[in-house]
C-alpha positions as CSV (number, residue, x, y, z in Angstrom):
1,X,29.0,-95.3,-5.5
2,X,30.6,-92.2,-6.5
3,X,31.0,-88.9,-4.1
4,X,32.7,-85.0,-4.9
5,X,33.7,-83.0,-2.4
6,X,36.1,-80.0,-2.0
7,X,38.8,-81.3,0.0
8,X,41.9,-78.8,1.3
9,X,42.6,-81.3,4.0
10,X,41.8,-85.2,4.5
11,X,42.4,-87.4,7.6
12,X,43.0,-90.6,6.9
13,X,42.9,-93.9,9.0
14,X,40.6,-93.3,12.0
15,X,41.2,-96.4,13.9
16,X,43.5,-98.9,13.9
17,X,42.8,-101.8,11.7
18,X,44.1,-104.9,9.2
19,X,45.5,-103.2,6.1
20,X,45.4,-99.6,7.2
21,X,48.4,-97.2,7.6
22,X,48.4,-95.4,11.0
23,X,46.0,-92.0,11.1
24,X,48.1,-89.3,8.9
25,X,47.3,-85.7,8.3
26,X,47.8,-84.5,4.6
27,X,48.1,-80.8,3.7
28,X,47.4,-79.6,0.5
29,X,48.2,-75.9,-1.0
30,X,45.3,-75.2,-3.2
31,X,42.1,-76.2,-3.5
32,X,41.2,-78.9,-5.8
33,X,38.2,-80.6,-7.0
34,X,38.3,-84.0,-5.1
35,X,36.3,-87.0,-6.5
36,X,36.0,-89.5,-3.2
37,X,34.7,-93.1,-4.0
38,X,34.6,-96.1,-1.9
39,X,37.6,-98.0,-1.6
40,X,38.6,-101.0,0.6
41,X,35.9,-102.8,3.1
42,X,37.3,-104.6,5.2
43,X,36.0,-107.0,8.9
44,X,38.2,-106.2,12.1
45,X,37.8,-108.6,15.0
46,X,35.0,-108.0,17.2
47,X,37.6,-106.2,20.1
48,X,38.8,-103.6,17.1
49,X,35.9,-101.7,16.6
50,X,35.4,-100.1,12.8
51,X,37.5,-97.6,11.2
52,X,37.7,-95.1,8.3
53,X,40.2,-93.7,6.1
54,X,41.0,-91.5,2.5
55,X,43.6,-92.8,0.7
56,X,45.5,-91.7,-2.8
57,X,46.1,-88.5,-3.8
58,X,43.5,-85.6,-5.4
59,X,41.7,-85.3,-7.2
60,X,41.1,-88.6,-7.1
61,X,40.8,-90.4,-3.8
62,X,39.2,-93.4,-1.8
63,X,36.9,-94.2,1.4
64,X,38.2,-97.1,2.9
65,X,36.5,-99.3,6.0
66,X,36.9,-101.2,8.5
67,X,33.7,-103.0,10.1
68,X,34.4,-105.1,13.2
69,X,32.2,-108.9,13.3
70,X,30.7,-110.7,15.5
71,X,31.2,-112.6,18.5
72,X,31.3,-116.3,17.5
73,X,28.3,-118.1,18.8
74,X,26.1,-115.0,18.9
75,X,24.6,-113.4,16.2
76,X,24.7,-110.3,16.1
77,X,23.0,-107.5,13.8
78,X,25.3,-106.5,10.8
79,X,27.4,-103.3,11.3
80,X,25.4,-100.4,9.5
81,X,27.6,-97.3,8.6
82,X,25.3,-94.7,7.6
83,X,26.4,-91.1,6.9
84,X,25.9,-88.5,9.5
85,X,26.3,-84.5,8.9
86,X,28.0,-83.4,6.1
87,X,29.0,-80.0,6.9
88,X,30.8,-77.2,4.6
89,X,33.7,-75.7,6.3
90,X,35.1,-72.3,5.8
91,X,37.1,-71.6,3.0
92,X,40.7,-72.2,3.7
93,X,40.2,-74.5,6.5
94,X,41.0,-78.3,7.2
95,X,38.5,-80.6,6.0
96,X,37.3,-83.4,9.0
97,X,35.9,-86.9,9.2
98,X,34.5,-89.1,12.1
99,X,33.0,-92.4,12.9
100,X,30.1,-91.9,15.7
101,X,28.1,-94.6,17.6
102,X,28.7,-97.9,18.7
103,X,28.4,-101.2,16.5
104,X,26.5,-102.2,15.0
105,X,25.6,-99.1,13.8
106,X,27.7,-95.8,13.3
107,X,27.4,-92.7,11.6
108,X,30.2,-91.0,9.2
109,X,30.5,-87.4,9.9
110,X,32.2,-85.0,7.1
111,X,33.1,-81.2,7.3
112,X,34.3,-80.4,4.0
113,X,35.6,-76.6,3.6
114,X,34.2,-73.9,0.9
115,X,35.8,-74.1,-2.5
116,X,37.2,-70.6,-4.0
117,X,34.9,-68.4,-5.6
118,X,34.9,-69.4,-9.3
119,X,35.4,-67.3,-12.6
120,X,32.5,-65.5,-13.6
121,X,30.3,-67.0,-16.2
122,X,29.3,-66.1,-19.7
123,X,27.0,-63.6,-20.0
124,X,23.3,-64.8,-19.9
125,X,20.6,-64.4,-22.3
126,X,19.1,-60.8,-22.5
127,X,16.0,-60.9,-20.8
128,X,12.4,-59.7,-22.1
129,X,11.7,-56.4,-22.1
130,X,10.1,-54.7,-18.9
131,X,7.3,-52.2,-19.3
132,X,7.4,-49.1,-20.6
133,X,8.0,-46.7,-17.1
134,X,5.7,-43.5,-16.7
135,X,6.5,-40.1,-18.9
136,X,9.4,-38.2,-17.1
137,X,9.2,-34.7,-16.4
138,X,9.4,-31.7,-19.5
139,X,13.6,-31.3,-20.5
140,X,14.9,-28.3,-21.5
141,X,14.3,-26.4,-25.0
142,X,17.2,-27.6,-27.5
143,X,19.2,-25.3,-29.3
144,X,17.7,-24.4,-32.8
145,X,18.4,-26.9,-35.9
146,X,19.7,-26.4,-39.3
147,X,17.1,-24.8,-41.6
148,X,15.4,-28.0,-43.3
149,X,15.7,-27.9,-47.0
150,X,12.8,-25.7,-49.0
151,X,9.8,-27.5,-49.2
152,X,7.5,-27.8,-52.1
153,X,5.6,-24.6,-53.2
154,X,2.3,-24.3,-51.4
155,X,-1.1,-23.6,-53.0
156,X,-2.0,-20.1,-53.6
157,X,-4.7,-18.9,-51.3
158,X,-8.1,-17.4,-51.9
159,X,-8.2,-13.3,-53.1
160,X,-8.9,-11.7,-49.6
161,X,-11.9,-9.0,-49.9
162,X,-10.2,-5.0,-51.0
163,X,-9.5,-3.1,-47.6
164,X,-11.4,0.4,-47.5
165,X,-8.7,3.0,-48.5
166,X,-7.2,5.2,-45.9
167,X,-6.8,8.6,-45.0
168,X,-3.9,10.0,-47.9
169,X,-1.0,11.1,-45.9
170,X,1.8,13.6,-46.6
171,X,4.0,12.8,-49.4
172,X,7.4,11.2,-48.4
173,X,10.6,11.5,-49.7
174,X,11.1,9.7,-53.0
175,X,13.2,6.1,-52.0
176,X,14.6,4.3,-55.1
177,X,12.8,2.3,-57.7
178,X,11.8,-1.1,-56.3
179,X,11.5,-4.6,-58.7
180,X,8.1,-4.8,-60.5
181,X,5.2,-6.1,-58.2
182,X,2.6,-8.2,-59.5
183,X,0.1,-6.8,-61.7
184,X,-3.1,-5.5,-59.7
185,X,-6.6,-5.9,-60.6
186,X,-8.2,-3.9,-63.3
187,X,-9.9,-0.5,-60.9
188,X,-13.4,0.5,-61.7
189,X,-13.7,2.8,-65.0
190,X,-13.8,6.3,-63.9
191,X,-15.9,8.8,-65.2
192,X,-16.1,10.0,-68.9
193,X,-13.7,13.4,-69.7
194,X,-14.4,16.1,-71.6
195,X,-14.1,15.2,-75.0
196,X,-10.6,16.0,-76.6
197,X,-10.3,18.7,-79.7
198,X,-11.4,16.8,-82.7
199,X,-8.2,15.7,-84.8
200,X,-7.6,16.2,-88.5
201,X,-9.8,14.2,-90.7
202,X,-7.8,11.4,-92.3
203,X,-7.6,10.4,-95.7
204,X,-11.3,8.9,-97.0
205,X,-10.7,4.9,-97.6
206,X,-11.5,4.0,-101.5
207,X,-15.2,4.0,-102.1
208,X,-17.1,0.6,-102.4
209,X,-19.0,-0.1,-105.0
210,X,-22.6,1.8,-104.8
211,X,-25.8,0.2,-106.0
212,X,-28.2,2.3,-107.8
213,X,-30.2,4.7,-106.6
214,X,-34.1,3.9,-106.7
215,X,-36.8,6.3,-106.7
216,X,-38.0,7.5,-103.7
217,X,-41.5,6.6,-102.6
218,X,-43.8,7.2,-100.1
219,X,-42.7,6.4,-97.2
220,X,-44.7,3.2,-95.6
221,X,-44.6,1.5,-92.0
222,X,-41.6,0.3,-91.0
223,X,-40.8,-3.1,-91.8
224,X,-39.5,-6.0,-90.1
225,X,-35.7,-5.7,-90.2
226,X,-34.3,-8.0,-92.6
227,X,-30.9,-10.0,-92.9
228,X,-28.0,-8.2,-92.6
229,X,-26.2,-8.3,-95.7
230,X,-22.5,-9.3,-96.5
231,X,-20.0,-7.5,-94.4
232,X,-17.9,-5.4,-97.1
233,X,-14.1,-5.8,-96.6
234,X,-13.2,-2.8,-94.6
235,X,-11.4,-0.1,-96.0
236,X,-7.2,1.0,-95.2
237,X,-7.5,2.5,-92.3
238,X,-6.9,6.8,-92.2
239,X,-4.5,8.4,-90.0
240,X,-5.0,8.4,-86.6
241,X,-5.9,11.8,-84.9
242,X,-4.4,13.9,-81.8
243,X,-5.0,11.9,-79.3
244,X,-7.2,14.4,-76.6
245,X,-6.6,15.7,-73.5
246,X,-6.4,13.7,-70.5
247,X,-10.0,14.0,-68.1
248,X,-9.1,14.7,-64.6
249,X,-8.8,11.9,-61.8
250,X,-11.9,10.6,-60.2
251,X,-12.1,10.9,-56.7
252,X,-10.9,8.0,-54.6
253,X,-13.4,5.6,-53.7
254,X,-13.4,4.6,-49.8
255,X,-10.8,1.7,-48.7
256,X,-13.0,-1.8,-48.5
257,X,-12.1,-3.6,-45.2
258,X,-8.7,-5.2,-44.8
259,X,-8.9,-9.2,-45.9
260,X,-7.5,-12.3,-43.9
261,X,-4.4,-12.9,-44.1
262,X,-3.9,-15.5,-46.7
263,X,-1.1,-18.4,-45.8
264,X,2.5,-17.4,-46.4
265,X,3.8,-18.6,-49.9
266,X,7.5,-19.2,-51.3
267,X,9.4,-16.6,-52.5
268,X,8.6,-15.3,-56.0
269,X,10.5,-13.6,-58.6
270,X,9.1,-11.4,-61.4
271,X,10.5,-10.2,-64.5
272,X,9.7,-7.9,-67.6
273,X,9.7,-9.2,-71.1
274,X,9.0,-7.9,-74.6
275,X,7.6,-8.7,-77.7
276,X,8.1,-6.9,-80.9
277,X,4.9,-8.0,-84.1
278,X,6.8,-8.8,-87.2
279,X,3.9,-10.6,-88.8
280,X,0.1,-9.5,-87.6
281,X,-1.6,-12.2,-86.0
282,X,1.7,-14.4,-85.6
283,X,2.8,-15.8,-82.3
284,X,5.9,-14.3,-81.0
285,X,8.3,-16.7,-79.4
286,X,9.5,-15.5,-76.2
287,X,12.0,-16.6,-73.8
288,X,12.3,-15.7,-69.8
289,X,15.3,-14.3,-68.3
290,X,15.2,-16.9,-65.8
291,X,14.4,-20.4,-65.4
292,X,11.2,-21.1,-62.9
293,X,10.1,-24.2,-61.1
294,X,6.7,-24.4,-62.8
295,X,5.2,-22.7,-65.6
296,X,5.0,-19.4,-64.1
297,X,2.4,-16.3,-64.7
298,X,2.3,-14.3,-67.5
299,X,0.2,-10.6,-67.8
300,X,0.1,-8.3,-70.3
301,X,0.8,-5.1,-69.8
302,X,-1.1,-2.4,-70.9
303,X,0.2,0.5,-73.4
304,X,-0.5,2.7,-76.2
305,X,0.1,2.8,-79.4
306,X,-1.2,6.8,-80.0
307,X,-5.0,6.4,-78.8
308,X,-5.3,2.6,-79.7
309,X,-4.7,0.5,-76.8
310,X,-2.3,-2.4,-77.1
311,X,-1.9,-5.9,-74.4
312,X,0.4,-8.7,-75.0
313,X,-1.4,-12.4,-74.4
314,X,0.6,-15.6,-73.2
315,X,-0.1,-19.2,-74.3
316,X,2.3,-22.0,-74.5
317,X,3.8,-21.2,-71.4
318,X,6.9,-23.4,-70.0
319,X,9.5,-22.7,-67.2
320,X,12.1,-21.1,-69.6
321,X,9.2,-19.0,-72.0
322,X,6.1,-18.8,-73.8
323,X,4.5,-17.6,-77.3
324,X,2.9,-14.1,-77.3
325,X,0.0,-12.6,-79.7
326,X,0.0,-8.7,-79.7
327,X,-3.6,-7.3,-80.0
328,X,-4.5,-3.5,-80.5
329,X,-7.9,-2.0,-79.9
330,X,-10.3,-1.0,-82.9
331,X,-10.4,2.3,-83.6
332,X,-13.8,2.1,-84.3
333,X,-16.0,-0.6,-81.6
334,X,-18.6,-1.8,-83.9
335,X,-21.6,-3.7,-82.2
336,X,-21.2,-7.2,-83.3
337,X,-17.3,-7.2,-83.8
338,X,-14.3,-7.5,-81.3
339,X,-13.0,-4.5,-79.1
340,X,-9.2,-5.4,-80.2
341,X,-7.7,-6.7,-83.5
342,X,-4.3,-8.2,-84.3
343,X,-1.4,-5.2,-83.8
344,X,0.1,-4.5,-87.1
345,X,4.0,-5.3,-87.6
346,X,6.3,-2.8,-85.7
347,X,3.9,-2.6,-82.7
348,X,6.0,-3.9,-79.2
349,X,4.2,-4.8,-75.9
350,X,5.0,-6.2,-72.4
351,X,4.4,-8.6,-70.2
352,X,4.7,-9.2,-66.5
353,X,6.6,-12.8,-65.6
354,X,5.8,-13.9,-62.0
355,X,7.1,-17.2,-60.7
356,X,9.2,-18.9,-58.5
């Protein structure tokens, strides 16, 4: 049987006894970890009493005892040596041992001081996570952030209603010519001026063919109107007359009310471009000044050529250009033909690029 014990002192040899050394005191200068066992057991005579002491040097040490028998012709119960208290000392101070009680049975009593604190141990597992503690209070506003990088261009937003105009106000002072804005919605045709001084008659067109001239008869009811012949090819068209005087401006209609706020877009850029017909009817390839993001928005710009009115139309638009068809208006609108025909060669138009 097998006992450790922190030992910075032992007494040894309790009692005098066969085989035992006198009682000694050994001191030892550190603490050590002691491992006691039992050593020697030994019988005294009945007049000696029983006895106890450590032997051998830490850490390894021995228990020996001495157990005194019994008077010849009696009988006597067996010597019992149980252990007593087995109390921890203070650190640093003399460890104790002592036999109690009469035989046949005693008690071994132990003070054993406290060993030194040890090192500290390895760092234990992390433990689970506790649960989430209530909100704390508001903290102060940060300091402002880098811009973020430009996000994608939002969708345009709905036409708000025309705002009624308002009251003209004195004229300022002329500032400088700002870029192009983006082209407005057509205003309401204003009234009919006088008519212009009648330009020179242009040269008569070559004559078609007429059919002969049938005798006049009575005339009868009218008829049902019946199916409108072949179109003739039209005739070279005769020189254009003095275009007329201007009518005077309409008055101003009164300003519709102001419309919401539509949601702030990206920055846009606009540009003038212009095409030139070589070819009537042909598409004239056109490229942008700049490069846009998307396909941007192409509108043709009104203009004259003397009293015919010309407009440029986009198609094939890309982000660097587009193709452009020049049209001019008829001189004379018939009623089942097209206000505008293709611009002859030489005509130029232009066009308002708005993009981002």
């Amino acid at each position: 049987m097998k006992q450790k014990f922190l030992l910075r002192e032992a007494i040894m040899g309790l009692f005098p006894q066969d085989g035992f050394s006198p009682p000694q005191r050994v001191m030892t200068d550190k603490v050590t970890t002691t491992e006691l066992e039992i050593g020697k057991v030994v019988t005294n005579q009945p007049d000696q009493g029983a006895g106890a002491s450590i032997t051998g040097d830490a850490p390894k040490q021995k228990l020996n005892l001495a157990i005194p028998k019994g008077v010849d012709g009696q009988s006597p119960a067996p010597n019992a040596l149980s252990i007593g208290t087995v109390t921890t000392g203070q650190p640093a101070t003399q460890a104790a041992a002592s036999v109690t009680g009469e035989a046949p049975s005693q008690t071994l009593n132990l003070t054993i001081p406290q060993g030194a604190t040890g090192p500290v141990g390895p760092q234990g597992p992390t433990g689970p996570q506790g649960a989430t503690g209530a909100q704390g209070p508001k903290g102060d506003k940060g300091d402002k952030g880098d811009p973020g990088v430009a996000g994608d261009t939002g969708l345009t937003g709905p036409k708000g209603d025309k705002g009624d105009a308002g009251a003209m106000g004195a004229q300022g002072i002329q500032g400088p010519k700002g870029d192009p804005g983006a082209q407005g919605p057509k205003g309401d045709t204003g009234l009919t001026g006088p008519a212009g001084a009648v330009g020179p008659k242009g040269d008569t067109g070559a004559q078609g063919n007429a059919g002969p001239k049938g005798d006049a008869g009575a005339a009868g009811p009218k008829g049902d109107t019946g199916a409108a012949g072949v179109k003739g090819d039209p005739g070279p068209q005769g020189v254009q007359g003095v275009k007329g005087d201007a009518g005077p401006t309409g008055a101003i209609g009164p300003q519709g009310p102001k419309g919401d706020t539509g949601p702030r877009g990206t920055s846009l850029y606009s540009e003038q471009i212009s095409a030139t017909v070589v070819t009537a009817g042909a598409k004239i390839a056109v490229k942008f000044a700049s490069t846009y993001t998307s396909p941007p928005t192409v509108d043709g710009i009104t203009s004259w050529n003397n009293n015919q009115m010309v407009s440029g139309f986009a198609s094939d638009i890309t982000t660097t250009g587009c193709n452009v068809t020049v049209k001019q208006s008829v001189g004379t609108l018939l009623l089942n033909g097209s206000p505008f025909t293709d611009a002859p060669a030489g005509v130029t138009c232009r066009l308002l690029v708005v993009g981002s």
